[in-house]
PyMOL CGO cylinders between C-alpha atoms (Angstrom):
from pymol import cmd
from pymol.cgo import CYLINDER

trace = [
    CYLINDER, -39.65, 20.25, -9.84, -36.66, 20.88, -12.14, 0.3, 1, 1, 1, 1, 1, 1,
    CYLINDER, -36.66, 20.88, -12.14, -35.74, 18.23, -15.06, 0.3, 1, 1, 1, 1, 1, 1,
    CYLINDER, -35.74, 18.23, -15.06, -33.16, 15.67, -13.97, 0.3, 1, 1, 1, 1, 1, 1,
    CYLINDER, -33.16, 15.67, -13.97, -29.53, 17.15, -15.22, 0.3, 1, 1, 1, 1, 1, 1,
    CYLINDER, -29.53, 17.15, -15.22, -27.83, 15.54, -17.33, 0.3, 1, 1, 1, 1, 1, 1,
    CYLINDER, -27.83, 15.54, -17.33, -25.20, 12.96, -15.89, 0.3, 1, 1, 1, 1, 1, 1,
    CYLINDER, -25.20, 12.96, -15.89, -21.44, 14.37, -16.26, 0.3, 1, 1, 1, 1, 1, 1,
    CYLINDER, -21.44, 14.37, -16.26, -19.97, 13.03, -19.46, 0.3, 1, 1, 1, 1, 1, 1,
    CYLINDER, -19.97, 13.03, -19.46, -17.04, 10.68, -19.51, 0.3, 1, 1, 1, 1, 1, 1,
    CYLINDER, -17.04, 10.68, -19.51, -13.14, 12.19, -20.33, 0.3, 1, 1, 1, 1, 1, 1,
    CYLINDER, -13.14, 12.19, -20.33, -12.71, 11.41, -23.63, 0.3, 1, 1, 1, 1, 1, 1,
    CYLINDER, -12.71, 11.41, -23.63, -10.14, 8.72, -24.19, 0.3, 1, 1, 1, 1, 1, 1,
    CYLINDER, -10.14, 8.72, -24.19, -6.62, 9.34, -25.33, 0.3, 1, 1, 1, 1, 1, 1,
    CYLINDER, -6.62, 9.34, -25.33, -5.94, 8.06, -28.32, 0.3, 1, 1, 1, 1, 1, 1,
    CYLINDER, -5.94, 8.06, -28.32, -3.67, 4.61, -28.52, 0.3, 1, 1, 1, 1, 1, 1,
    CYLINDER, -3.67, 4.61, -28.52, 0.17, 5.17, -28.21, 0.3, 1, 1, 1, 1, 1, 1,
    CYLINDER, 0.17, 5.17, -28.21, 1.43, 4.53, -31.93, 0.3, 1, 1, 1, 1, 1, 1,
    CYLINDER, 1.43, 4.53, -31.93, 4.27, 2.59, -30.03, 0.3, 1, 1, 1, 1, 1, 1,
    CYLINDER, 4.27, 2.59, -30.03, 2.68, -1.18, -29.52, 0.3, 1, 1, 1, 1, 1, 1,
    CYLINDER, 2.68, -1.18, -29.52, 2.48, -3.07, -26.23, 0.3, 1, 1, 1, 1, 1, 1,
    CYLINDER, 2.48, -3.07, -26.23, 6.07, -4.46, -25.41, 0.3, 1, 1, 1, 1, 1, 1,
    CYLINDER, 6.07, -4.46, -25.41, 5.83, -8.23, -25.60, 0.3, 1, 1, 1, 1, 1, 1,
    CYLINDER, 5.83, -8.23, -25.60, 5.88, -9.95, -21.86, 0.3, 1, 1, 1, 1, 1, 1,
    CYLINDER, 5.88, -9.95, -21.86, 8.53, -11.93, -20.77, 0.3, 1, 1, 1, 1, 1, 1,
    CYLINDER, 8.53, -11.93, -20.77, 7.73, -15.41, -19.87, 0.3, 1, 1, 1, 1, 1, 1,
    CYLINDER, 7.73, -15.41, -19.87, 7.81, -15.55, -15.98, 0.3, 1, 1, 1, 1, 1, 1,
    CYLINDER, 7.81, -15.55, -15.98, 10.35, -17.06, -14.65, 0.3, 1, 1, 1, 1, 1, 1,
    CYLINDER, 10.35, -17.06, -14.65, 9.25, -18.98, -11.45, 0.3, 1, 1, 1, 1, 1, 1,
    CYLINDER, 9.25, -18.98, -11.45, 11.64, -18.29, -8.52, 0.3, 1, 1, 1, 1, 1, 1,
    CYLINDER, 11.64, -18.29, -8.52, 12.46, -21.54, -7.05, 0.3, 1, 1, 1, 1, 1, 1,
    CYLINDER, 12.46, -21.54, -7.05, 11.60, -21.71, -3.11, 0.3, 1, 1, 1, 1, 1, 1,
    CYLINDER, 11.60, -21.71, -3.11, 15.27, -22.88, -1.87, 0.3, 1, 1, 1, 1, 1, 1,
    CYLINDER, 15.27, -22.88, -1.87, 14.21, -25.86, 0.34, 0.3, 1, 1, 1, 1, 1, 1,
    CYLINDER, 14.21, -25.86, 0.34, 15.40, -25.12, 4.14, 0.3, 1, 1, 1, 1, 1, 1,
    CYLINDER, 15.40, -25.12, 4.14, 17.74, -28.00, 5.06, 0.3, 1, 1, 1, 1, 1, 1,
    CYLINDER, 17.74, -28.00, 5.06, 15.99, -28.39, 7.87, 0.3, 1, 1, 1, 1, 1, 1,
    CYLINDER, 15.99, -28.39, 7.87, 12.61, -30.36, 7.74, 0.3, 1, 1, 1, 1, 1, 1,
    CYLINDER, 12.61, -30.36, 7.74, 9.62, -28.30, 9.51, 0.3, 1, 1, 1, 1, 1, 1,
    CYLINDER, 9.62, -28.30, 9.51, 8.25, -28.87, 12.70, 0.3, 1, 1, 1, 1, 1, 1,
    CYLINDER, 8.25, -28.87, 12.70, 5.58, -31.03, 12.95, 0.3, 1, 1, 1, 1, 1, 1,
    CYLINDER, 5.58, -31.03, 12.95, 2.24, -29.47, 13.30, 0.3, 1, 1, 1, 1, 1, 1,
    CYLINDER, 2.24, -29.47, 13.30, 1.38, -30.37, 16.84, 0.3, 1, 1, 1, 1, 1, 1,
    CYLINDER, 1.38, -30.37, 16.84, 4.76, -29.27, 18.28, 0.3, 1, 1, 1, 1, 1, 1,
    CYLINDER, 4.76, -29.27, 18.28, 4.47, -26.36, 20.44, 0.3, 1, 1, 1, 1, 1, 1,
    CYLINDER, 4.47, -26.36, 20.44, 5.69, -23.22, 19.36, 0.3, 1, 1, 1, 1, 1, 1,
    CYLINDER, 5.69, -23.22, 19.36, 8.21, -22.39, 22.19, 0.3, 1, 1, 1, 1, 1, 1,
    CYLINDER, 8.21, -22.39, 22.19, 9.39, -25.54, 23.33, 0.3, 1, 1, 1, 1, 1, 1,
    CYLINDER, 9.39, -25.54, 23.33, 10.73, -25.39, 26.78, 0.3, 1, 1, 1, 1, 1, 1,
    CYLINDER, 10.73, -25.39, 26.78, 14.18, -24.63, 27.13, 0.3, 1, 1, 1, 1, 1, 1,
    CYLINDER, 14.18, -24.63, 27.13, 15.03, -28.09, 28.96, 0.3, 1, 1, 1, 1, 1, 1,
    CYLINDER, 15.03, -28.09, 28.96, 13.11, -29.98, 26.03, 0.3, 1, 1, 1, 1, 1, 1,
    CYLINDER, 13.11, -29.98, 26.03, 15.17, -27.92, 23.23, 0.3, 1, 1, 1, 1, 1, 1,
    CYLINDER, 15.17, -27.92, 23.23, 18.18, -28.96, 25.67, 0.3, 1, 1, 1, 1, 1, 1,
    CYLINDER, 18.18, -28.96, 25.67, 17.54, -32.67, 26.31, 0.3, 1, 1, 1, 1, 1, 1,
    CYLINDER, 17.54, -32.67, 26.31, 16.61, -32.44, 21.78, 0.3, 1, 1, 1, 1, 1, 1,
    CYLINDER, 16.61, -32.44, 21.78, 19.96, -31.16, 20.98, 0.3, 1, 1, 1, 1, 1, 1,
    CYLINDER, 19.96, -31.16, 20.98, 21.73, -33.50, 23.31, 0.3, 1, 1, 1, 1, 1, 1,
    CYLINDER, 21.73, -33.50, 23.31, 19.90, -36.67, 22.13, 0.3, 1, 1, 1, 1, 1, 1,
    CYLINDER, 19.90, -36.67, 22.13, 21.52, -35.12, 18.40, 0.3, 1, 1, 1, 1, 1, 1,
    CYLINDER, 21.52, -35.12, 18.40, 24.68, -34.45, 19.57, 0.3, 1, 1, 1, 1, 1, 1,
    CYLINDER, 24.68, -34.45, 19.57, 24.69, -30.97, 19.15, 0.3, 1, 1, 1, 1, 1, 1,
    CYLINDER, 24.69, -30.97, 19.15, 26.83, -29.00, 21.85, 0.3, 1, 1, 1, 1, 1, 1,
    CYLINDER, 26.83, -29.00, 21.85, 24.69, -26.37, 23.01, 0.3, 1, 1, 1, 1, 1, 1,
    CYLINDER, 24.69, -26.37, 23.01, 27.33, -23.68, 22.45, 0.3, 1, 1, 1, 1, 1, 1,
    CYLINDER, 27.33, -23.68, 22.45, 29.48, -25.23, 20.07, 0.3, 1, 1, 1, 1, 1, 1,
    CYLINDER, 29.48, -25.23, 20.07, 33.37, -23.73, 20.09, 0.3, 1, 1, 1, 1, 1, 1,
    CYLINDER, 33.37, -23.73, 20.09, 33.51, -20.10, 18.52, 0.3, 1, 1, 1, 1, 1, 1,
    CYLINDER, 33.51, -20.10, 18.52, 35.63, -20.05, 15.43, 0.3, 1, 1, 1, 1, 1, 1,
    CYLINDER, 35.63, -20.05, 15.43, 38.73, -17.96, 15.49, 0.3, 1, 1, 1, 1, 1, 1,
    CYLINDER, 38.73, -17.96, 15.49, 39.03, -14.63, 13.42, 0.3, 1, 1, 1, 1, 1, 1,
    CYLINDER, 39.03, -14.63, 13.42, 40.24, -15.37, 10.15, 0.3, 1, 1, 1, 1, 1, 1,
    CYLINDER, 40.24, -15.37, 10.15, 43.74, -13.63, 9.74, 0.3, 1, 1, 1, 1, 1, 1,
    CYLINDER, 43.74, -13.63, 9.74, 43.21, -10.60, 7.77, 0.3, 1, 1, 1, 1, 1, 1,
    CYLINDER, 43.21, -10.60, 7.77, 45.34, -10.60, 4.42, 0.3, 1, 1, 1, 1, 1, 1,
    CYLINDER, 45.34, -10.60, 4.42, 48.03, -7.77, 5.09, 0.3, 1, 1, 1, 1, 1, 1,
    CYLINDER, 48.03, -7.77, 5.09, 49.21, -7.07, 1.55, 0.3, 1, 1, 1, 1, 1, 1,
]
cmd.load_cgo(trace, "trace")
C-alpha cells in the first residue's frame, strides 16, 4: 500500500497592496418613488374582466379613451 501523498500546498498569498483600502461611501438609500396610484387590494383578481374595468372607470369618471392630444407644433427656427 503506498504512503498517503501529501495534500497539494496552498498558493502562497500575495503580499498586501502598499496602497490602503479606499474608504466606503456611506450608502445612500434610493428612495422607492411612491406610485400615485394605491395598489390593488389583495383579493382582487388579477385580470379583471373587461366589463368590470369598464363599469370601474365609469363609476370614476374616467372616459375610456379619453381625447388624443394634438401634436405639439414643432419650433421652426
Amino acid at each position: 500500500m503506498q504512503p498517503p501523498r501529501p495534500s497539494p500546498r496552498p498558493p502562497p498569498r500575495r503580499p498586501p497592496s502598499p496602497q490602503p483600502p479606499a474608504p466606503r461611501l456611506p450608502h445612500r438609500r434610493r428612495r422607492r418613488r411612491r406610485s400615485a396610484a394605491p395598489a390593488p387590494p389583495r383579493g382582487a383578481s388579477r385580470s379583471p374582466s373587461p366589463q368590470a374595468s369598464r363599469r370601474r372607470l365609469l363609476l370614476l369618471g374616467v372616459q375610456s379613451n379619453p381625447k388624443p392630444k394634438p401634436p405639439r407644433p414643432r419650433p421652426w427656427f
